[in-house]
C-alpha positions as semicolon CSV with decimal commas, in nm:
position;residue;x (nm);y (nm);z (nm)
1;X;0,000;0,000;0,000
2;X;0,132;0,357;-0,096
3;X;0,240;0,582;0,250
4;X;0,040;0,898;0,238
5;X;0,079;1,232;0,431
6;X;-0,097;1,576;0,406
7;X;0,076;1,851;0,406
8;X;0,021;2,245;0,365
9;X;0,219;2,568;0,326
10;X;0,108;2,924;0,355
11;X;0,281;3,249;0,209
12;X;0,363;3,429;-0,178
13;X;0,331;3,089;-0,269
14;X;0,264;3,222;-0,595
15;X;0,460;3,563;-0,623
16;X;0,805;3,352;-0,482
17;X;0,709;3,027;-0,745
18;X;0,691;2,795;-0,397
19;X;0,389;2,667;-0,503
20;X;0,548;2,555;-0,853
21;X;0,882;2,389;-0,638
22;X;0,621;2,199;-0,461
23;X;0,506;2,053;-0,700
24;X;0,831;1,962;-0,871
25;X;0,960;1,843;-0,551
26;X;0,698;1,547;-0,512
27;X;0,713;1,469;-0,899
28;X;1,099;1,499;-0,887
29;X;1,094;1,232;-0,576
30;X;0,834;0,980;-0,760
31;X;0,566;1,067;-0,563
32;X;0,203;1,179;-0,638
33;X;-0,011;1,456;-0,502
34;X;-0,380;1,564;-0,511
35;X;-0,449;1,970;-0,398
36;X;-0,732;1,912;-0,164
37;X;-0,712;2,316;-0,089
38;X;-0,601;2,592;-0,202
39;X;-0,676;3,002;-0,174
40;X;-0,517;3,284;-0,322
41;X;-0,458;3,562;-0,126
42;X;-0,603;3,916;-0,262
43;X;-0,370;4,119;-0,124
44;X;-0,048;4,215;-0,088
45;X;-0,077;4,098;0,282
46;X;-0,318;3,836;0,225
47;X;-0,101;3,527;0,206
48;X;-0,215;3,250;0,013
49;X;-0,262;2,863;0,119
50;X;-0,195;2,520;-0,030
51;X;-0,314;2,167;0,110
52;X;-0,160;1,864;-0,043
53;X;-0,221;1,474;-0,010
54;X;0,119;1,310;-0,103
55;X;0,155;0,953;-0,199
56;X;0,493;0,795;-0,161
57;X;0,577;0,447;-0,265
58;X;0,720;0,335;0,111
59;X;0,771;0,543;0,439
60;X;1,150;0,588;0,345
61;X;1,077;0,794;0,043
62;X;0,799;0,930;0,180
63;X;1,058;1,065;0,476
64;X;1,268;1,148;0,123
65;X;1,001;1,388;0,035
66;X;0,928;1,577;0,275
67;X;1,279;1,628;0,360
68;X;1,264;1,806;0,016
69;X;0,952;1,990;0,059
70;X;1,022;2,142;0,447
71;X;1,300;2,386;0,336
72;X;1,011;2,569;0,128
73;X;0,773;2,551;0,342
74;X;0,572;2,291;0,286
75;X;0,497;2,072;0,659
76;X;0,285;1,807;0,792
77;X;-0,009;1,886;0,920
78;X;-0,047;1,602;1,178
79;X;-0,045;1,759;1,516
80;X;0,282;1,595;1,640
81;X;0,512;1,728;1,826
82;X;0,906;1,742;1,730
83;X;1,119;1,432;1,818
84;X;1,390;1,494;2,044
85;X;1,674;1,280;2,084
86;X;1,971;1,309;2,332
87;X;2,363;1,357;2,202
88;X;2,482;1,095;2,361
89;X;2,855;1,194;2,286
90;X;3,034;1,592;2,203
91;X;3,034;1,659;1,836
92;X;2,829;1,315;1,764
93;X;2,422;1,380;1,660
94;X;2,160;1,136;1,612
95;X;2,162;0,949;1,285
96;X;1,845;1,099;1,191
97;X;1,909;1,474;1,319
98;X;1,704;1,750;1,136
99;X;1,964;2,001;0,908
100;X;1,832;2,351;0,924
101;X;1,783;2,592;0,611
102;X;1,847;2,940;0,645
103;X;1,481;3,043;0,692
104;X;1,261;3,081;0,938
105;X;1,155;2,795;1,150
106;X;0,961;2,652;1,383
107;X;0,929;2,353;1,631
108;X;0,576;2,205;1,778
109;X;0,631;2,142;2,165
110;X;0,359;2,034;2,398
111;X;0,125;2,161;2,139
112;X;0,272;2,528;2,073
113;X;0,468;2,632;1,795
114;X;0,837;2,784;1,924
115;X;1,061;2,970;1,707
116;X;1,370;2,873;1,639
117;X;1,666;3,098;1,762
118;X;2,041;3,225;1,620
119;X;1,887;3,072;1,248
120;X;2,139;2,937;1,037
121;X;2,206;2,695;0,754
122;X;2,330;2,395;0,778
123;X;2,262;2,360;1,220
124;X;2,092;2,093;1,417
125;X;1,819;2,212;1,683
126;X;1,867;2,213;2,021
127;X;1,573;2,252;2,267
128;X;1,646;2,339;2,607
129;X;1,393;2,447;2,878
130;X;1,113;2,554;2,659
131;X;1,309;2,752;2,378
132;X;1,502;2,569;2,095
133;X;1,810;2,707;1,891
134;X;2,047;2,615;1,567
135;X;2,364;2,508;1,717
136;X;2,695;2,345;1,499
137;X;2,800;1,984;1,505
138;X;3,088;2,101;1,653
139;X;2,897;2,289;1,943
140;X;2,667;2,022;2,052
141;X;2,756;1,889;2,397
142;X;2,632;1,514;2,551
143;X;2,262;1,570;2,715
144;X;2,177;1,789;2,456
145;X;1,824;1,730;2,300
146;X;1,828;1,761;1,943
147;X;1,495;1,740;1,697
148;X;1,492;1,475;1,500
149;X;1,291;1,344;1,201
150;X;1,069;1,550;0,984
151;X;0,752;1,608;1,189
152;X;0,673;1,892;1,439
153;X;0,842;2,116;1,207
154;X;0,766;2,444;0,988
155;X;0,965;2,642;0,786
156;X;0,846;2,963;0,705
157;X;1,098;3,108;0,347
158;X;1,122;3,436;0,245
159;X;0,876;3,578;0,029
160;X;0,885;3,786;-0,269
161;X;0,644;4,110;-0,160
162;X;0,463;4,243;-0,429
163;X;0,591;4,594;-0,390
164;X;0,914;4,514;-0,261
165;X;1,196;4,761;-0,412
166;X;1,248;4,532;-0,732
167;X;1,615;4,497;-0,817
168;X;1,775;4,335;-1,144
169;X;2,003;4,048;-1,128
170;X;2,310;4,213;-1,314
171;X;2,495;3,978;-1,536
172;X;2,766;3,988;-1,770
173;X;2,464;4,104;-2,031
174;X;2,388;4,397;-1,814
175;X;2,679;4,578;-1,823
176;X;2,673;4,936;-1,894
177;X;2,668;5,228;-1,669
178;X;2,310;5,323;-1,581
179;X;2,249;4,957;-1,454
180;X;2,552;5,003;-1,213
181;X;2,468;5,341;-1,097
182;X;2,062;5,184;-1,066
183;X;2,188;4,911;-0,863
184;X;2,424;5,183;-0,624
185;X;2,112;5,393;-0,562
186;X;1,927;5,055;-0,486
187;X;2,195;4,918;-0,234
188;X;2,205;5,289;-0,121
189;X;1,846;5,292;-0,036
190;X;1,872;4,962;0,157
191;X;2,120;5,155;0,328
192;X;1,926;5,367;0,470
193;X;1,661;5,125;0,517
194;X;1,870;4,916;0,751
195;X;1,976;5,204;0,959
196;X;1,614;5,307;0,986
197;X;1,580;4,951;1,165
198;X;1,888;4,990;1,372
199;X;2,049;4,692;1,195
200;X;2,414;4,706;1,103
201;X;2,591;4,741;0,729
202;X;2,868;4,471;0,717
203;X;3,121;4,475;0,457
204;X;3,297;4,161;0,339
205;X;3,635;4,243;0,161
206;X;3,889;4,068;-0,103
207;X;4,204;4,242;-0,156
208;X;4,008;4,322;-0,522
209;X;3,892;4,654;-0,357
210;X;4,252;4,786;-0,295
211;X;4,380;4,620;-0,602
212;X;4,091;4,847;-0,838
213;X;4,121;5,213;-0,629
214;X;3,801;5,064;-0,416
215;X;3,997;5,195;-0,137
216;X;3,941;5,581;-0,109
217;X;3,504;5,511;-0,171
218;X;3,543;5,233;0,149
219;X;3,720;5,469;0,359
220;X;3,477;5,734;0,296
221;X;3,205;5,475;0,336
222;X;3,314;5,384;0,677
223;X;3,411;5,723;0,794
224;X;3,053;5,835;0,766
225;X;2,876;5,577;0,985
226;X;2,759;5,355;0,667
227;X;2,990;5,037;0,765
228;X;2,976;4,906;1,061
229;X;3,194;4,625;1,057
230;X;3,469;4,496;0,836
231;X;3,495;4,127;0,765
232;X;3,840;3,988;0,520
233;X;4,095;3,816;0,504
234;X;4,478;3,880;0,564
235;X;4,533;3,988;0,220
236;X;4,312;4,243;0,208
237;X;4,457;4,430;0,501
238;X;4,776;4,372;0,398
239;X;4,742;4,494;0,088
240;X;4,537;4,804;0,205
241;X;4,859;4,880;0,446
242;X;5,119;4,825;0,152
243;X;4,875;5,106;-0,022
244;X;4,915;5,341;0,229
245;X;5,277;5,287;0,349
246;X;5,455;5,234;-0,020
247;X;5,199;5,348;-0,237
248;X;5,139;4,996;-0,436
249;X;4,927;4,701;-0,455
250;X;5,138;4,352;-0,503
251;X;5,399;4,571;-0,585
252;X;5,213;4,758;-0,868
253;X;5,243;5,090;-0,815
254;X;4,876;5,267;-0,747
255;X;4,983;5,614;-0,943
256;X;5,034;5,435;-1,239
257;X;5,026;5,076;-1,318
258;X;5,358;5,015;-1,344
259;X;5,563;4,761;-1,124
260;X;5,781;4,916;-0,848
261;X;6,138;4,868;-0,845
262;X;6,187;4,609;-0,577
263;X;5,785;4,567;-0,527
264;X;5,761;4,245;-0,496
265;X;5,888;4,256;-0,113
266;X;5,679;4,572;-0,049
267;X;5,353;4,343;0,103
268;X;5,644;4,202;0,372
269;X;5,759;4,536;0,403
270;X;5,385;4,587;0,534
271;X;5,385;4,296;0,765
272;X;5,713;4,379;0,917
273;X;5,630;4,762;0,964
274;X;5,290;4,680;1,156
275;X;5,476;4,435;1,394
276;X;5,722;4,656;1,431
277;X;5,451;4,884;1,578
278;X;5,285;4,599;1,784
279;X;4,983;4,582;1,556
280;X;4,760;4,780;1,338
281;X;4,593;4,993;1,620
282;X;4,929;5,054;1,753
283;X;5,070;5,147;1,396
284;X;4,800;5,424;1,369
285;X;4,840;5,540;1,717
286;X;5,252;5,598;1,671
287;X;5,170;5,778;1,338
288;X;5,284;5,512;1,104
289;X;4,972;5,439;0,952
290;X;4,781;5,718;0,815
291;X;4,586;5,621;0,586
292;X;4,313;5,329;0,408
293;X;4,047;5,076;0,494
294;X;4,232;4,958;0,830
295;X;4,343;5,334;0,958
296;X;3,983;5,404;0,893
297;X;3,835;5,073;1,097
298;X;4,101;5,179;1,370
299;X;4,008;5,589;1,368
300;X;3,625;5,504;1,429
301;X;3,645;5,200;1,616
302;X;3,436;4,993;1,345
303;X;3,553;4,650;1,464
304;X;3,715;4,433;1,175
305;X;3,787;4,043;1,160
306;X;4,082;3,916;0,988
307;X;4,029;3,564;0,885
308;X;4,388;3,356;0,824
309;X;4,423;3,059;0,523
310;X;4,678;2,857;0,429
311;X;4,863;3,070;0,199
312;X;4,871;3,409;0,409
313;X;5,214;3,501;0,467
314;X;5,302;3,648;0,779
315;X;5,045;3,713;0,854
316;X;4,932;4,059;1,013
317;X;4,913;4,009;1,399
318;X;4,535;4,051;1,433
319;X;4,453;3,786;1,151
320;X;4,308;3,460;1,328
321;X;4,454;3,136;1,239
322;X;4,226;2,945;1,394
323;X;3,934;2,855;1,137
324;X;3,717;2,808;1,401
325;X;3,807;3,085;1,615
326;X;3,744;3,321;1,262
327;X;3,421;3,185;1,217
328;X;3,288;3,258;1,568
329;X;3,409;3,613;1,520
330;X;3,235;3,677;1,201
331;X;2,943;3,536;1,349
332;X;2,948;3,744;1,607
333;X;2,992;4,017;1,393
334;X;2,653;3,909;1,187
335;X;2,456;3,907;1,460
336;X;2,294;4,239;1,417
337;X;2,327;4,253;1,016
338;X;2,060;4,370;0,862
339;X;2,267;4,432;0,505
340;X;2,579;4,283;0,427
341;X;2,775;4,407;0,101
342;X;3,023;4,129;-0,029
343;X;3,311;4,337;-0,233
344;X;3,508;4,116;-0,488
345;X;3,563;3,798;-0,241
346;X;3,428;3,477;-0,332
347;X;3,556;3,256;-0,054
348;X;3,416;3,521;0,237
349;X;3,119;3,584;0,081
350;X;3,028;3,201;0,021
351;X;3,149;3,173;0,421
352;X;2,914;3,459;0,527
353;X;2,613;3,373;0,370
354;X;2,624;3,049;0,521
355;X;2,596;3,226;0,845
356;X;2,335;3,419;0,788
357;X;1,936;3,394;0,781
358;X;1,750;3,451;0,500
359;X;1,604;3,712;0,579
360;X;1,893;3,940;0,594
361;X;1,979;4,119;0,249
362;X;2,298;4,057;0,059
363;X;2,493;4,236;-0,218
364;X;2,755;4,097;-0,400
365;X;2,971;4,312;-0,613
366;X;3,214;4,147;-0,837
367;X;3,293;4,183;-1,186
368;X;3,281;3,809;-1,234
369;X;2,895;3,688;-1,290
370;X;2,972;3,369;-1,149
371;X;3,068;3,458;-0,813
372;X;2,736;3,592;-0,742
373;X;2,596;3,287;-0,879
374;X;2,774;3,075;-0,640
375;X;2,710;3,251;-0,356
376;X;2,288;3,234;-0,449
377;X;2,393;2,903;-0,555
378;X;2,533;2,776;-0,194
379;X;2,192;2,823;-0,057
380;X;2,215;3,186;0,005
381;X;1,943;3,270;-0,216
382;X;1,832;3,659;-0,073
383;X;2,207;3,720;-0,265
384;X;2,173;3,983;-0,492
385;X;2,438;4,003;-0,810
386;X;2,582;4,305;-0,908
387;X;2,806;4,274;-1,179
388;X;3,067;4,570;-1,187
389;X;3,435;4,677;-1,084
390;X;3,437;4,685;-0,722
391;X;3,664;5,006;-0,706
392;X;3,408;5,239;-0,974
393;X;3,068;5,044;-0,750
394;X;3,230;5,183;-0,414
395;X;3,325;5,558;-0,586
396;X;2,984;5,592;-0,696
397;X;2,810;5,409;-0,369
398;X;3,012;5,683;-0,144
399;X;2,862;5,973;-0,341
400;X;2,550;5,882;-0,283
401;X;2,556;5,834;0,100
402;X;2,804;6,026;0,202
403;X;2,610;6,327;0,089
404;X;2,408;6,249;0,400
405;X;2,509;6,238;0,765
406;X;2,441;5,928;1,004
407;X;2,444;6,097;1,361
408;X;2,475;5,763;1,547
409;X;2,629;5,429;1,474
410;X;2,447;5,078;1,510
């Protein structure tokens, strides 16, 4: 005999083309489905609602499915609570542990729904004393209770609001000027948006916005309250420092293009100079460092996190070697985010967006379509692509906010 379930989901099913991944989902795992209800909603605040008999084959597929269907909102609508299992070892979760999604969700416990808390990708649940929470693999401790299975949870995805502020997917298609400067005064006005909400603007660095003149529009950015944080790697900073102590880039000069004589040893030259001083914040303090993205983060105490790899040399003194260690401090740094600009860094902006919820805007600036596309890609679908040089996006993105004054920061 087949294994049946009914399910439902609620939301833009139609606006955000759920209702049509649904669909695809249970034909895509070989089952069947019959829409017993459905409404549209009339409004743009009138959600609409879908509710679906699915026939599986055998209870494993059927488990298949709706392990398919949850992460776009489609649950069970059998009034079960979650199952909650016990770690019964650090770092070791049961077989059948429930992987969270970036989006909203929720757990049924004695009957009421609970929200789930610090939402991230890629987590298990833990419930503890009422309230539940995503927590790593690498977090979870013996005793801990973690949901298990597929029922007794909801996830809620982001919808696509009818009169949201539309923006364009730039790819290498869309190239020309008045779709760059559209897409500045749309990451401008999300901006201000965000500050509006008292959210924080994070920026995520490569060593691509010192290497294209990006510095000077950052700087300016930061100085006037629109940055709030600073997350990069070592080569960014050290490259930003190099800029402002010998005037190059990888030992290109900035002026002109042209290689320096003896460049090549100028980003060492960096690294040396700032332990020589004891660190960055002590290189600005003695007068050594007067200038770029790191003087800046020093000057108005916007915090920055300097993530190490395997190829860094030196590195600087604040970079953090320990992987772990880096990713607790960007996380830490997320926590507030309510926009996060990714600036010509595919590794750190693949890294972020796996921290983040869904719900929290993204825009990724590179002049390479497919980095955005592997960001969205990775699961971080709220990404938004904009495909321009990350020095001339920053110039023009300065200009437009800096012309305005933000009396406090986040």
């Amino acid at each position: 005999m087949p294994f049946e379930e009914v399910v439902e989901a609620e939301g833009h099913l139609i606006d955000s083309h759920l209702m049509e991944q649904i669909f695809d989902k249970v034909v895509e795992s070989n089952g069947r489905f019959e829409v017993e209800q459905f409404r549209i909603g009339r409004t743009n605040g009138e959600p609409s609602y879908l509710r679906l008999r699915l026939e599986a084959p055998d209870r494993r597929q059927m488990e298949h499915l709706l392990g398919q269907l949850l992460p776009i909102g489609c649950s069970p609508v059998q009034g079960i609570d979650a199952t909650l299992r016990p770690v019964e070892r650090d770092r070791c979760a049961p077989e059948d542990f429930y992987s969270t999604s970036n989006h909203h969700t929720f757990v049924r416990l004695a009957g009421d729904w609970i929200e789930v808390q610090n939402q991230r990708m890629d987590a298990m649940i833990v419930v503890k004393e009422g309230a539940a929470y995503c927590r790593r693999l690498r977090d979870l401790k013996a005793g801990d209770m973690v949901v298990t299975g597929m029922h007794g949870i909801r996830v809620a995805p982001e919808s696509k609001e009818r009169d949201r502020l539309a923006f364009a997917f730039m790819s290498n298609e869309i190239s020309s000027e008045r779709q760059v400067e559209t897409a500045v005064r749309q990451t401008a006005t999300l901006a201000r948006q965000t500050k509006e909400q008292g959210k924080t603007i994070v920026a995520v660095t490569g060593p691509v916005v010192v290497h294209t003149g990006g510095v000077t529009g950052l700087a300016k950015l930061i100085r006037g309250g629109w940055i709030d944080s600073v997350l990069s790697g070592n080569a960014m900073a050290v490259h930003d420092i190099e800029s402002s102590l010998f005037g190059t880039s990888l030992g290109i000069r900035m002026a002109d293009g042209r290689q320096a004589e003896h460049g090549h040893r100028n980003h060492m030259r960096a690294i040396n100079a700032i332990y020589h001083q004891g660190g960055i914040a002590g290189a600005v303090a003695s007068g050594r460092l007067k200038s770029g993205v790191m003087y800046e983060c020093v000057t108005n105490n916007v915090p920055f996190v300097l993530a190490g790899s395997l190829r860094d040399d030196g590195p600087l003194p604040e970079t953090i070697t320990d992987m772990n260690a880096a990713q607790d401090a960007y996380a830490a740094q997320l926590r507030s985010a309510g926009l996060v600009i990714c600036l010509g860094s595919m590794l750190h902006s693949i890294a972020t967006g796996n921290m983040l919820p869904s719900w929290v805007k993204i825009v990724c600036v590179d002049i390479n379509p497919a980095v955005a596309t592997k960001v969205s890609d990775r699961g971080t679908g709220q990404a938004v692509g904009v495909v321009t040089d990350v020095g001339l996006f920053l110039d023009l993105l300065s200009r437009e906010l800096t012309n305005e004054s933000v009396t406090a920061k986040s």
